[in-house]
C-alpha positions as CSV (number, residue, x, y, z in Angstrom):
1,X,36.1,-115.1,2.5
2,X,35.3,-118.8,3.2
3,X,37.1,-119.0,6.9
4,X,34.6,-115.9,7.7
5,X,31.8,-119.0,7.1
6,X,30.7,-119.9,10.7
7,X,29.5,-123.3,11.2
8,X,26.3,-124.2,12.3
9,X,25.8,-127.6,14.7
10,X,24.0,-130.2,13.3
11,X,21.7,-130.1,16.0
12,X,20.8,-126.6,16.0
13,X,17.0,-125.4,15.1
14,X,15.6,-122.9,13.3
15,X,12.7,-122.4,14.7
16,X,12.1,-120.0,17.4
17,X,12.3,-121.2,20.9
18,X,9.2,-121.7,23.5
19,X,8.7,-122.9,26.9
20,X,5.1,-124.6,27.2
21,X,3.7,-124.9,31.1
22,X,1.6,-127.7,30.4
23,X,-0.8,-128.3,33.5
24,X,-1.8,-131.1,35.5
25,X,-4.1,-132.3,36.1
26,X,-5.7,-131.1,33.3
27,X,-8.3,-132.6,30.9
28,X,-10.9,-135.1,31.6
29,X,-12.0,-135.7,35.4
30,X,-13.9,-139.0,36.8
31,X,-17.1,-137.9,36.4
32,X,-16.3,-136.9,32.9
33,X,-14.3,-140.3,32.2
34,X,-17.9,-142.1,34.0
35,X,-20.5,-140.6,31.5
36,X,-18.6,-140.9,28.4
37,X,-18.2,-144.8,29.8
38,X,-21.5,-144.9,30.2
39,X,-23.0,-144.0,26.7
40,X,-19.9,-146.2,25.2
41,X,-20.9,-149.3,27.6
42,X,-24.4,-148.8,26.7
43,X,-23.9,-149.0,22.7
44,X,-22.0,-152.0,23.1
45,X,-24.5,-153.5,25.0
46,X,-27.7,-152.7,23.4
47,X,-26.5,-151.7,20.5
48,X,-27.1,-148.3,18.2
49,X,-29.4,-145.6,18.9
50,X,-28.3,-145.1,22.4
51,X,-30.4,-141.9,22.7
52,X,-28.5,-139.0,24.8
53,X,-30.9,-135.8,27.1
54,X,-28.6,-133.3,26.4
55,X,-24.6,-133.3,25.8
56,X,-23.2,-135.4,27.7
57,X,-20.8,-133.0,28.6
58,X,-19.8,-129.6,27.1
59,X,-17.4,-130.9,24.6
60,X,-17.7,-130.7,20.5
61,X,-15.6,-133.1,19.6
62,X,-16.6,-136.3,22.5
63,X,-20.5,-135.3,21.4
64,X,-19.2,-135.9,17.6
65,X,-17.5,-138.7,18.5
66,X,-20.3,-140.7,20.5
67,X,-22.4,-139.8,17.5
68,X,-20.2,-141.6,14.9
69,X,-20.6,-144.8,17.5
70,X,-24.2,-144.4,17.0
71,X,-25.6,-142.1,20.4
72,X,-28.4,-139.7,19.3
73,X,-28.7,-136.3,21.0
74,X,-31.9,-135.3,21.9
75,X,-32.9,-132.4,24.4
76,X,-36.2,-133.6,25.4
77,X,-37.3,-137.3,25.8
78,X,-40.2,-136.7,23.6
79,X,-37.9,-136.7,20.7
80,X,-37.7,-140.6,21.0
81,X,-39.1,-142.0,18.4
82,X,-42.0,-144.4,18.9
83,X,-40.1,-147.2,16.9
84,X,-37.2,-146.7,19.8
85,X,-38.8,-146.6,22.7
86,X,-36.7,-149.7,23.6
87,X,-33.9,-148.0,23.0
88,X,-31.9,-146.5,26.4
89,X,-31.3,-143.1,27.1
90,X,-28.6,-141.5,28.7
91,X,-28.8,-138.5,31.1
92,X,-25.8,-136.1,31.4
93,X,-23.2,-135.4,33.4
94,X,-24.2,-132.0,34.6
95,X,-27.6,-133.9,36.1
96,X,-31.4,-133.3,35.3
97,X,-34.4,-132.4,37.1
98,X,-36.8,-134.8,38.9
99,X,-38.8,-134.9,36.6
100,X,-37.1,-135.8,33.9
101,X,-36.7,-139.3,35.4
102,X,-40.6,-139.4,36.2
103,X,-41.4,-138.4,32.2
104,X,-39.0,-141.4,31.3
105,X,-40.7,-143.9,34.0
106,X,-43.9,-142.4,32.5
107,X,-42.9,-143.4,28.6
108,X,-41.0,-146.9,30.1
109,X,-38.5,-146.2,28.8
110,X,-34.5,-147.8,30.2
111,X,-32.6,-144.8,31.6
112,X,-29.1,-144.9,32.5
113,X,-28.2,-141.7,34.9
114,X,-24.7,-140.5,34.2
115,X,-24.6,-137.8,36.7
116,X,-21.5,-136.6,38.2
117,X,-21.4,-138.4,41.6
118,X,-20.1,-135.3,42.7
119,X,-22.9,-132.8,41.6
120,X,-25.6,-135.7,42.8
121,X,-23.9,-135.2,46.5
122,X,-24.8,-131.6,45.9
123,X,-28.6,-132.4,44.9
124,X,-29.1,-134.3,48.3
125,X,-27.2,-131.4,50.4
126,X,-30.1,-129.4,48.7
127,X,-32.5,-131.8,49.3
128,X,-30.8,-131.9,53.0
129,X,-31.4,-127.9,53.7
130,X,-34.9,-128.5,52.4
131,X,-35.8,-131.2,54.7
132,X,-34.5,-129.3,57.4
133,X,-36.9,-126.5,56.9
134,X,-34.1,-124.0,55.4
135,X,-35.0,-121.9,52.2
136,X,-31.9,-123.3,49.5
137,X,-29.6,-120.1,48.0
138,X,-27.7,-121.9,45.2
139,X,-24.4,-120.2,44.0
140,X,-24.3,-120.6,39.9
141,X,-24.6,-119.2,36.7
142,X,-28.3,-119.0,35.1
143,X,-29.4,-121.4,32.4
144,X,-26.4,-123.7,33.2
145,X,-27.9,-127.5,33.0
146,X,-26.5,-128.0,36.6
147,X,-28.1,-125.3,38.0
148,X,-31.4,-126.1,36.1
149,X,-31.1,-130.0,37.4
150,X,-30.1,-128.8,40.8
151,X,-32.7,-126.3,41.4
152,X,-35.4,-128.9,39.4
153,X,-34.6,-131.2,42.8
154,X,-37.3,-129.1,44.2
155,X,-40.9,-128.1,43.8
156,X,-40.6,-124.2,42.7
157,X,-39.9,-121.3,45.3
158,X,-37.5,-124.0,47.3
159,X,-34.6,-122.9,46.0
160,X,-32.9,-119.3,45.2
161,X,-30.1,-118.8,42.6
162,X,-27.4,-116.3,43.5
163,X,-25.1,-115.3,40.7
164,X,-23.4,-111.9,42.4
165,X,-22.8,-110.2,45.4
166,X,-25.3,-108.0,44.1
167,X,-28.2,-110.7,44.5
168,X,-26.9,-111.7,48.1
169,X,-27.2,-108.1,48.9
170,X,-30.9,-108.0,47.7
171,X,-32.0,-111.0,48.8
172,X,-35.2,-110.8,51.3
173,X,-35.7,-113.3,53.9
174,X,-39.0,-114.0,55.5
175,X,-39.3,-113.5,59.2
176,X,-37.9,-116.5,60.9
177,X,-36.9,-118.4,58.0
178,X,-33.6,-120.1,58.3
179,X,-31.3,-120.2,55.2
180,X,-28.8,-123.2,53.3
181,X,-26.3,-122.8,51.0
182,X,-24.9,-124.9,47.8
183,X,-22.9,-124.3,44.8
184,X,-22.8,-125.2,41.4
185,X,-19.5,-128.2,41.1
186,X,-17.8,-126.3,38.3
187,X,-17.4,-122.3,39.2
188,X,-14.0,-120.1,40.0
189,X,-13.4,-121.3,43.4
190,X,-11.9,-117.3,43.9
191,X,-15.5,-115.7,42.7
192,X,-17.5,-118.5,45.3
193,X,-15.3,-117.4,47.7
194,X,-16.4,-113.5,47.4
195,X,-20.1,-114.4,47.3
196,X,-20.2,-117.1,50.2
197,X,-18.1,-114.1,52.3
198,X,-21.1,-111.4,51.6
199,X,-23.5,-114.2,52.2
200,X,-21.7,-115.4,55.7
201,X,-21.7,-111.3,56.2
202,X,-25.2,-110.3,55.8
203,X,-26.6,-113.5,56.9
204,X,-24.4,-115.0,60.2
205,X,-26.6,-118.1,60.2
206,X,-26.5,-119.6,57.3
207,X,-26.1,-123.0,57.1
208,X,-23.4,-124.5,55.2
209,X,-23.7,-127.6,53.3
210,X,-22.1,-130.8,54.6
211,X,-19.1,-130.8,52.4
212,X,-17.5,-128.6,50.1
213,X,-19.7,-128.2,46.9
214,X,-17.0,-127.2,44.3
215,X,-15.5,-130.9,42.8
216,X,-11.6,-131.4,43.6
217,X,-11.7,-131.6,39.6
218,X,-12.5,-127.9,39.3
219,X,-10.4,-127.1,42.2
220,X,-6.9,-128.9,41.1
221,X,-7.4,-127.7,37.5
222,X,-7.5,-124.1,38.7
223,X,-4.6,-124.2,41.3
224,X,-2.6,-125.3,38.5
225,X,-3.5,-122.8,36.3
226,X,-2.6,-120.4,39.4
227,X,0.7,-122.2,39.1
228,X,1.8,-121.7,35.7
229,X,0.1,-118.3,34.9
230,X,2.7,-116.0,36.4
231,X,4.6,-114.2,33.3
232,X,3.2,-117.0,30.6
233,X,2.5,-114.9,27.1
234,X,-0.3,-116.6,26.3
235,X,-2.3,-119.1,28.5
236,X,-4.7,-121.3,25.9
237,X,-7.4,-123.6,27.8
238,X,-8.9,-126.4,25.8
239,X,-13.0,-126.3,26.5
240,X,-15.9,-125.6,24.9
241,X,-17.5,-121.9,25.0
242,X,-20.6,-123.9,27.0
243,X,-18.3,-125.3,29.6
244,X,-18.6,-123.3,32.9
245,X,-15.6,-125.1,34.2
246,X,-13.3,-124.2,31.2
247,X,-14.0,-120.6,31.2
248,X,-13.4,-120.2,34.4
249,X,-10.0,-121.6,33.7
250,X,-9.9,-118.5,31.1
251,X,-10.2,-115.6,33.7
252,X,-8.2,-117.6,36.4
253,X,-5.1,-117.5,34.0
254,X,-5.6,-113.9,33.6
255,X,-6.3,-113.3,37.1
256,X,-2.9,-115.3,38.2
257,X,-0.4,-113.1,35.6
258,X,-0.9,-114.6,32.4
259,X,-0.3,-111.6,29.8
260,X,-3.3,-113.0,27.3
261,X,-5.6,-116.3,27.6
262,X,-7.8,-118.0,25.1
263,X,-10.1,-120.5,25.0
264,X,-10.0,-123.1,22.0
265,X,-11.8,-126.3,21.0
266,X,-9.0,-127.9,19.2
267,X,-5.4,-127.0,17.2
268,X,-7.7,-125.9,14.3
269,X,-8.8,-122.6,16.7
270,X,-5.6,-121.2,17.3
271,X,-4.6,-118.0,15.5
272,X,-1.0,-118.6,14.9
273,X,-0.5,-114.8,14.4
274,X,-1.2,-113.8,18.0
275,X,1.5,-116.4,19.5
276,X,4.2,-114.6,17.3
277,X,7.2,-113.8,19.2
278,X,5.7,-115.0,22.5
279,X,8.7,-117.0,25.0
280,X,6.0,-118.6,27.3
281,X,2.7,-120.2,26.1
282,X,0.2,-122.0,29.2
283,X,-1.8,-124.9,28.0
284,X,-4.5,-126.4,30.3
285,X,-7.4,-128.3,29.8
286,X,-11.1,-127.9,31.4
287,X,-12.2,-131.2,32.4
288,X,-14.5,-132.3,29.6
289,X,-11.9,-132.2,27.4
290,X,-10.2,-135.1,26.0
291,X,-6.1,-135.3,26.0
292,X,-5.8,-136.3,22.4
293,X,-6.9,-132.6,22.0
294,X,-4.0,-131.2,24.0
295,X,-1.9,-133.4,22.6
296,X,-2.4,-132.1,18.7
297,X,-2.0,-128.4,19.8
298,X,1.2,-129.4,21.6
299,X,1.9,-130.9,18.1
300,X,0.9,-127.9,16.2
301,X,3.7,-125.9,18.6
302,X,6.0,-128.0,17.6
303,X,5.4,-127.3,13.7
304,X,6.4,-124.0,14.7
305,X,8.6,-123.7,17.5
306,X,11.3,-124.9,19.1
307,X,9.4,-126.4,22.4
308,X,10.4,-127.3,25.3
309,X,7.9,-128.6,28.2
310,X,7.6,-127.3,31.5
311,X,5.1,-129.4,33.6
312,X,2.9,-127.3,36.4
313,X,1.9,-130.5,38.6
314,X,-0.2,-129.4,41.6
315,X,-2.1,-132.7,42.6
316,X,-2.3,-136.1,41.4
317,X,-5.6,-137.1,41.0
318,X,-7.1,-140.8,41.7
319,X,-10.7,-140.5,41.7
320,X,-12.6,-143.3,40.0
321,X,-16.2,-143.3,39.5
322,X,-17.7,-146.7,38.6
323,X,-20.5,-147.2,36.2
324,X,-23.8,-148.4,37.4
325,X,-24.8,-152.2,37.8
326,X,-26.4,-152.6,34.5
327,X,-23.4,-151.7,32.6
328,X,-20.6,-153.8,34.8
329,X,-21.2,-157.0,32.6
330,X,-20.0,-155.3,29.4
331,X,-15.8,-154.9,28.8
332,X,-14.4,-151.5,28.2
333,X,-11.0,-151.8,26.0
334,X,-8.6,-149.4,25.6
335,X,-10.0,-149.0,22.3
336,X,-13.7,-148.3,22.9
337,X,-12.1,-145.3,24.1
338,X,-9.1,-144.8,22.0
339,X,-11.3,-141.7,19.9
340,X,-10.7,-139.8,23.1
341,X,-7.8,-140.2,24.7
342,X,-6.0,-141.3,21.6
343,X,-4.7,-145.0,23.1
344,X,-4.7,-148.1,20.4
């Protein structure tokens, strides 16, 4: 019976095999990299509370991060207390109305403006339209803090939000009124498409804005998706549920071939039993999420499976976004950021 006894080589796993198309770029984008900077630079500098309008960006586990440094999120600047009024505060990513920075004049209090460069081009493009006696449509979702700060750029009535093909095709123009368009930075650059076409359609004049108003983050991030989705199991993004961007990584992945997506925040998310017997698992990142996130899940794979890594590169990105004047005196180390991106 014993020279029935096969050997097994040494080398040989048990554990099931899987392929994981792990995008790139993925993850954190300039503007992302910028704000967190910013709040980081600013508690080094001035010390703890740096106070925070809003999240910073739409991620759980940088917002609970900045806090254990010592950042306090507020949502309005009335939350200050009157004992901190000295203290800085820090506006988010996705950009705030006009008069947000007026209240915070009106208090004297130091703001530091972390906007995206990028959706801050899009603000004067609307401000552009406006000046030039056009009515501004803005492409976005409802509610969505850049769509609040982008449409807060002008007095009320200046500025139309169009979420469908639906709302272009109801939309009333007075007589002689010439029209401008804009989009929100962070939305499925296949969905814009469809609604700029029906807008284009019904309304032949409509001026575009100066340059493209999606960011090349979004962009890359979902042409990479589009590049690993075809025949993947199961296509996980890393992002918040808050995050436009993320989520539109979600349906692209679906939309592209992948059998299933899901978004998750983390490893902790994942439930194990629906990536049973799958061959080919997707793994992207929306672009408020930090790599030492991806970088456990990849982890928690390997716990399981047998993995072997299959990179979907579509762009390299070099896009640096320096922080603003008052900050350049203070040294960033690899270790102010090393909660994020998991450096020591």
């Amino acid at each position: 019976m014993d020279d029935m006894v096969q050997s097994v080589p040494a080398n040989a796993s048990s554990k099931p095999p899987l392929t994981i198309r792990l995008c790139e770029p993925r993850g954190f984008c300039a503007g992302v990299d910028r704000a967190i900077q910013i709040v980081v630079l600013a508690l080094k500098k001035y010390g703890a509370p740096v106070y925070v309008r809003h999240e910073i960006v739409h991620n759980k586990y940088v917002v609970e991060g900045l806090k254990a440094m010592g950042a306090v999120f507020i949502e309005e600047l009335h939350e200050i207390p009157a004992e901190h009024i000295d203290s800085p505060v820090v506006f988010s990513a996705h950009g705030v109305p006009k008069s947000v920075p007026r209240d915070a004049q009106a208090r004297n209090l130091l703001y530091l403006d972390a906007t995206c460069p990028l959706v801050s081009k899009v603000h004067k493009q609307a401000i552009r339209h406006h000046r030039l006696g056009r009515h501004v449509l803005l492409v976005g979702h409802a509610g969505h803090p850049e769509v609040i700060g982008t449409m807060g750029q002008l007095e009320d009535g200046a500025v139309t939000l169009i979420e469908t093909e639906e709302d272009v095709a109801n939309l009333k123009r007075e007589e002689g009124q010439e029209l401008g368009f804009v989009s929100q930075t962070t939305l499925s650059v296949d969905d814009t498409e469809a609604i700029l076409k029906a807008l284009m359609t019904r309304f032949p004049d409509v001026h575009a804005p100066a340059a493209e108003s999606i960011c090349y983050a979004t962009t890359n991030r979902q042409d990479a998706v589009k590049e690993a989705a075809p025949g993947v199991d199961m296509f996980l993004i890393v992002g918040a549920p808050n995050s436009s961007n993320s989520m539109r990584l979600v349906e692209v992945a679906t939309r592209f071939g992948a059998k299933d997506s899901m978004l998750v925040q983390g490893a902790a998310d994942i439930d194990w039993s629906k990536v049973e017997g799958i061959a080919t698992l997707g793994l992207s990142a929306g672009a408020s999420a930090p790599e030492i996130l991806v970088d456990e899940i990849i982890n928690g794979f390997r716990d399981r499976f047998d993995v072997t890594l299959d990179l979907a590169i579509t762009a390299k990105e070099t896009e640096n976004f320096p922080v603003m004047r008052a900050l350049r005196d203070v040294e960033l180390t690899r270790q102010d950021m090393a909660y994020f991106n998991g450096a020591a």
